[in-house]
C-alpha positions in Angstrom: -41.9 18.8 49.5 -40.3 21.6 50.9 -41.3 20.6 54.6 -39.5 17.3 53.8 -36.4 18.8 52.6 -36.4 21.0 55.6 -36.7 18.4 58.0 -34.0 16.4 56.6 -31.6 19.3 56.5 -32.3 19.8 60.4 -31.7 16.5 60.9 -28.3 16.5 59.0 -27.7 19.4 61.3 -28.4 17.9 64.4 -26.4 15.1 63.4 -22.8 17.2 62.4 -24.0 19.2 65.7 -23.4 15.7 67.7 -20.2 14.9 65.7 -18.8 18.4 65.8 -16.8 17.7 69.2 -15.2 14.8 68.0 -14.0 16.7 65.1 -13.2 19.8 67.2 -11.4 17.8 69.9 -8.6 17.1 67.3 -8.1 21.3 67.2 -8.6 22.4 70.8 -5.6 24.1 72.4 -6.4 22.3 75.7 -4.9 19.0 76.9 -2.0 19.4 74.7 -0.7 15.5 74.6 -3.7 14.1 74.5 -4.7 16.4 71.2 -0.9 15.5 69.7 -1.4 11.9 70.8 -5.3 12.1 68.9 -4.3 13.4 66.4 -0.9 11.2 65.4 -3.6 8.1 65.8 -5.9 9.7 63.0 -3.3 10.7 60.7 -1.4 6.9 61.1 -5.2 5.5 60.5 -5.7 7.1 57.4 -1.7 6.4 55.9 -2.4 3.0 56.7 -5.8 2.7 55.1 -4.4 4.9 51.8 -1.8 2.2 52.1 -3.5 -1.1 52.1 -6.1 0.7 50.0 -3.6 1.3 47.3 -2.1 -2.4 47.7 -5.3 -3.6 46.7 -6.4 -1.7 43.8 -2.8 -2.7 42.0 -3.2 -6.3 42.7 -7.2 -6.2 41.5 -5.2 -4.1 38.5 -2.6 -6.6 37.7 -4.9 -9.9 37.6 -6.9 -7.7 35.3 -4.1 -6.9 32.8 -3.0 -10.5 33.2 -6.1 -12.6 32.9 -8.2 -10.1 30.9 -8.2 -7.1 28.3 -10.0 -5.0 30.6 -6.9 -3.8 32.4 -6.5 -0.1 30.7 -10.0 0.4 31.1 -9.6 -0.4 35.1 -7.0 1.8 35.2 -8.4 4.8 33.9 -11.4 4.5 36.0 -8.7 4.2 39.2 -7.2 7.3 37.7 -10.3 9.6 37.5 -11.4 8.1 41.1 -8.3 8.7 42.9 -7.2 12.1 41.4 -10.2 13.4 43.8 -9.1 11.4 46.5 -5.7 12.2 46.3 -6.7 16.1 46.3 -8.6 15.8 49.4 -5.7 13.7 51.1 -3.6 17.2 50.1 -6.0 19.6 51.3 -6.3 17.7 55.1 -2.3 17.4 54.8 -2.6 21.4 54.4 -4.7 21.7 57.1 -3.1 19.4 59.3 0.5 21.1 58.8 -1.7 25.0 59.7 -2.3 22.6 62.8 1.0 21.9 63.5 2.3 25.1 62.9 -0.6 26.7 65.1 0.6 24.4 68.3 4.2 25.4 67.6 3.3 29.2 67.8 1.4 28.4 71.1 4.2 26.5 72.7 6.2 29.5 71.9 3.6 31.8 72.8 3.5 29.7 76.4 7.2 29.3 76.8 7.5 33.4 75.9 5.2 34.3 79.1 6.5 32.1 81.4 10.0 33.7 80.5 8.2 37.2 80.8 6.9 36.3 83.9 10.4 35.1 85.7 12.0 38.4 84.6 8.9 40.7 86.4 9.2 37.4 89.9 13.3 38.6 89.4 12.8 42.5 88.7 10.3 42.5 91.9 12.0 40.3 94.1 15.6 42.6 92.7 14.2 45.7 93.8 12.6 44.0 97.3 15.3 42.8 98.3 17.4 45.9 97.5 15.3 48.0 99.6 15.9 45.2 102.5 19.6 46.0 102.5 18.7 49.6 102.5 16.7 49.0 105.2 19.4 47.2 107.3 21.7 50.0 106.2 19.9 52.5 107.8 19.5 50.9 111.1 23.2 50.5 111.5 23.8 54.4 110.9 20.9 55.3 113.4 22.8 57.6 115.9 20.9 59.1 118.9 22.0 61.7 121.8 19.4 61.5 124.5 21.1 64.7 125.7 19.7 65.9 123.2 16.3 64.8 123.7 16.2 66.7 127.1 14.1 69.9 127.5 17.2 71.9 128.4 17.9 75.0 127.4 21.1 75.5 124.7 22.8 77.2 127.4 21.7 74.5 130.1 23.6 71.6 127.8 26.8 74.0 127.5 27.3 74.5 130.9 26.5 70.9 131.6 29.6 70.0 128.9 31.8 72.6 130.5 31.5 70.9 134.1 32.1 67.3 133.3 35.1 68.4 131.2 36.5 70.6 134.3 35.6 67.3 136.6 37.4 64.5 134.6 39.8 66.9 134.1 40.4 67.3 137.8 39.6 63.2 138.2 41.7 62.0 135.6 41.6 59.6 133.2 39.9 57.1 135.7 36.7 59.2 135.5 33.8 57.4 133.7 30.6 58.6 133.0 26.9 56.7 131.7 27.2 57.4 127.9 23.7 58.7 126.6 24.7 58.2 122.9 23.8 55.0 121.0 24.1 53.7 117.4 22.8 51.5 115.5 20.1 48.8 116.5 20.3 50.3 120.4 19.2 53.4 119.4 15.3 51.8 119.5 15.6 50.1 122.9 17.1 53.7 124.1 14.6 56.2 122.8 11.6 53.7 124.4 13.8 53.8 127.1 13.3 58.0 126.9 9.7 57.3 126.5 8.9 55.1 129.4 10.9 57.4 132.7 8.7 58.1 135.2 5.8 58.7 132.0 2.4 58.4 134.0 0.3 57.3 131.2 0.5 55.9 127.3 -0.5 59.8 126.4 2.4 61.2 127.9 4.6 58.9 126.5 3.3 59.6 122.9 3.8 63.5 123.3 7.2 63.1 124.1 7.8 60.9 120.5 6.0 63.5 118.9 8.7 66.0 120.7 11.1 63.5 119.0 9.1 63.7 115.0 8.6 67.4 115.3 12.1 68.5 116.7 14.4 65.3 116.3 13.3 64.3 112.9 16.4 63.1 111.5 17.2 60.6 114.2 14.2 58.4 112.8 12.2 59.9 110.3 14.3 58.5 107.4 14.3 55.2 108.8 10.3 54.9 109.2 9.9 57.1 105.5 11.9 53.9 104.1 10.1 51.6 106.1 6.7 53.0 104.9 8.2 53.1 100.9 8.9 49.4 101.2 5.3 48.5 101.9 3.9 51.4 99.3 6.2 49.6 96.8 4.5 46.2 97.4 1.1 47.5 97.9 1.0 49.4 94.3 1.9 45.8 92.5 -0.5 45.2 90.2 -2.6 41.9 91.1 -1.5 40.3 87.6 2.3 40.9 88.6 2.1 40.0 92.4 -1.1 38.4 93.5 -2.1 38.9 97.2 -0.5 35.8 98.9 2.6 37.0 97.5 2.3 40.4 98.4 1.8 38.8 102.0 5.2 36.3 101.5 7.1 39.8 100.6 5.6 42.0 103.9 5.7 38.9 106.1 10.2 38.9 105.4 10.3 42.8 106.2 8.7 41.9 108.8 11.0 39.7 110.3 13.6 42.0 109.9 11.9 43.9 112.5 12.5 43.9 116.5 10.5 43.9 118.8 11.4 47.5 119.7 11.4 48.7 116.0 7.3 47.5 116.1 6.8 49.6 119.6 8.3 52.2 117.9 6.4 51.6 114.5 3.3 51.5 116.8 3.7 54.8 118.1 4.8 56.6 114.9 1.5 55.4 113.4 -0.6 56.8 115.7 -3.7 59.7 114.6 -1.6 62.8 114.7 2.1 61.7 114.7 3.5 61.2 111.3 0.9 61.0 108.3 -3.1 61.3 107.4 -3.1 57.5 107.6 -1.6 56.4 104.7 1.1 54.2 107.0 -1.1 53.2 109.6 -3.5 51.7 106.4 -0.6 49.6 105.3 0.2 48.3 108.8 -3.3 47.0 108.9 -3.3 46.0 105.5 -0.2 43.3 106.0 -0.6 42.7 109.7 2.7 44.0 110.3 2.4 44.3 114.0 1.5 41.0 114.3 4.1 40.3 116.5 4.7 43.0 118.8 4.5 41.5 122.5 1.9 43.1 124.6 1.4 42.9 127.8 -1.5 44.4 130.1 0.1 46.5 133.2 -1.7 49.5 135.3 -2.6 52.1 133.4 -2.4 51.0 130.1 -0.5 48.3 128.1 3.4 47.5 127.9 4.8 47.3 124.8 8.1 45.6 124.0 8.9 44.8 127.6 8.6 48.3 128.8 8.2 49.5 131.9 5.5 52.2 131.8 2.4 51.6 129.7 3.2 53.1 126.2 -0.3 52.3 125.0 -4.1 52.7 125.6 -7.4 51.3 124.7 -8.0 53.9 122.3 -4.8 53.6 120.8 -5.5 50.0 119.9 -8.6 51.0 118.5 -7.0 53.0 115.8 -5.0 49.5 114.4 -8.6 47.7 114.0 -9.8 49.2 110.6 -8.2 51.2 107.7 -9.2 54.8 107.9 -11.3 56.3 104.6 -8.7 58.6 103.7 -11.7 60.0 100.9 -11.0 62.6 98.8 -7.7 65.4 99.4 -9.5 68.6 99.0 -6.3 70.6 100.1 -4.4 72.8 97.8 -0.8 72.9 97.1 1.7 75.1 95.9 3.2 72.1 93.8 6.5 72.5 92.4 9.0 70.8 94.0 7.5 71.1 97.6 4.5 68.4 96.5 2.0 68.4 98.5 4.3 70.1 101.2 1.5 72.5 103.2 4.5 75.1 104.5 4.2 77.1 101.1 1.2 79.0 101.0 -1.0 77.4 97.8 -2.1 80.7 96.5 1.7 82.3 96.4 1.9 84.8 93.7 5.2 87.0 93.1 5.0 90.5 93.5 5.7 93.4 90.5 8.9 94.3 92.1 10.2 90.3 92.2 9.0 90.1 88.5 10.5 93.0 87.6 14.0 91.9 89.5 14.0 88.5 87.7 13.1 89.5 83.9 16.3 91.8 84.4 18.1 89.0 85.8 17.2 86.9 82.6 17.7 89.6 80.6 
């Protein structure tokens, strides 16, 4: 006996197993008008059926009252039938308004992240864009003296001021001189310009842009420290916020902002030994931003941007191939407000007479 009922109660199971997606279809969250559209049918089938249903019992209840005695008792039974009936119909309206009111909170839910999502697309593409104009802003204050970029002595670039001002003098007005200031966008095609005379190989030219970072920082070194900011900024986007093919869109527009002699010089600054560890020359790689620098093979080296010396070797390409493994920063650093700035010694300490000096100063 007990086998028997136990195969029959796995057989009911296997059969509400079958039915169950049917039932759960009317529920699911996915395919939105088609559950609504379900759903509706079902709930029109079973009005109409309580309807017609109903229709027919009164009309079986009238002929009884009017050809028989047996109406009253009819009408009781009806009574204790549909009270059950009726309570089930109020339980599935319960349920069927929790449904309702469970697809209203996801269409809320919905309609709430796609309006969180186009405020992070407009706070991104706010502060991308902002840097952009920065950008611009800075290449039209560039300023660059190549006198200044000469090996001459102070004294040398004095003297040299003091005769051209006693020749026009003596000249007059008419006297004109080759300006070796530029501003602006010029400034590029003028300090590749400095790099490229009568330089014998790519090597030499890159000392002399390193004379430029270590002694003549401010002429670029703000400009390529944006620069390099704009791509951190897109790089540190989470992937939920800015997936990669946007993060591409975003670099491939600062990009074309670009010149062709802003990339030489990009290329250059880059470079094992110029500006950073690697950090820059990672995100170059990263969003192909030299993609369009023209090249050109010449003797000695390669030409870059149309210039006239080769500014670039084999091995220099060969740095631009793969990202550098930066590993682990096992330097120390005094901190503070010098970061990770290695001109303070990490271990500085102040002495008992400095101590001393300050706690009477505070006191």
């Amino acid at each position: 006996m007990k086998e028997w009922i136990k195969s029959k109660l796995l057989k009911i199971n296997v059969f509400l197993d079958k039915r169950y997606p049917k039932f759960e279809a009317l529920f699911t969250d996915a395919k939105t008008d088609l559950v609504g559209s379900s759903l509706n049918k079902v709930l029109f089938k079973i009005i109409s059926s309580a309807v017609i249903f109903a229709g027919f019992l009164l009309v079986i209840n009238l002929l009884l009252i009017i050809f028989t005695d047996r109406g009253g008792v009819f009408g009781d039974f009806l009574g204790g039938v549909l009270n059950p009936i009726l309570t089930f119909f109020t339980l599935f309206g319960l349920i069927v308004t929790i449904i309702i009111q469970r697809q209203e909170l996801r269409l809320a839910r919905n309609e709430y992240e796609k309006t969180a999502d186009a405020l992070s697309t407009s706070a991104i593409e706010t502060t991308f864009f902002n840097i952009i104009d920065l950008h611009h802003n800075i290449v039209d204050n560039l300023k660059v003296d190549l006198e200044e970029l000469s090996d001459k002595t102070e004294a040398q670039k004095v003297i040299k001021g003091i005769s051209s001002a006693i020749l026009k003098a003596q000249i007059g007005a008419s006297f004109a001189s080759k300006s070796l200031k530029a501003e602006g966008r010029p400034v590029f095609e003028e300090i590749l310009n400095y790099l490229s005379i009568e330089a014998k190989s790519p090597e030499e030219s890159l000392e002399r842009y390193k004379y430029i970072q270590n002694n003549h920082n401010h002429i670029l070194g703000h400009y390529f420290r944006n620069l390099y900011q704009a791509l951190k900024v897109i790089h540190n986007y989470d992937g939920e916020k800015l997936q990669p093919e946007e993060k591409r869109k975003y670099t491939s527009i600062l990009r074309a902002q670009l010149s062709t002699k802003e990339l030489a010089l990009l290329f250059m600054n880059c470079i094992e030994g110029v500006a950073d560890s690697g950090q820059f020359k990672n995100l170059l790689i990263e969003f192909q931003m030299l993609e369009h620098l023209p090249i050109s093979e010449i003797d000695g080296g390669y030409s870059l941007a149309g210039s006239k010396t080769p500014l670039a070797s084999d091995e220099m390409f060969l740095q631009y191939k793969h990202k550098k493994d930066l590993g682990l920063d096992l330097h120390k650093y005094y901190g503070g407000a010098f970061g990770q700035n290695r001109g303070v010694p990490h271990n500085l300490r102040p002495n008992k007479s400095t101590q001393q000096t300050a706690e009477a100063a505070a006191d």
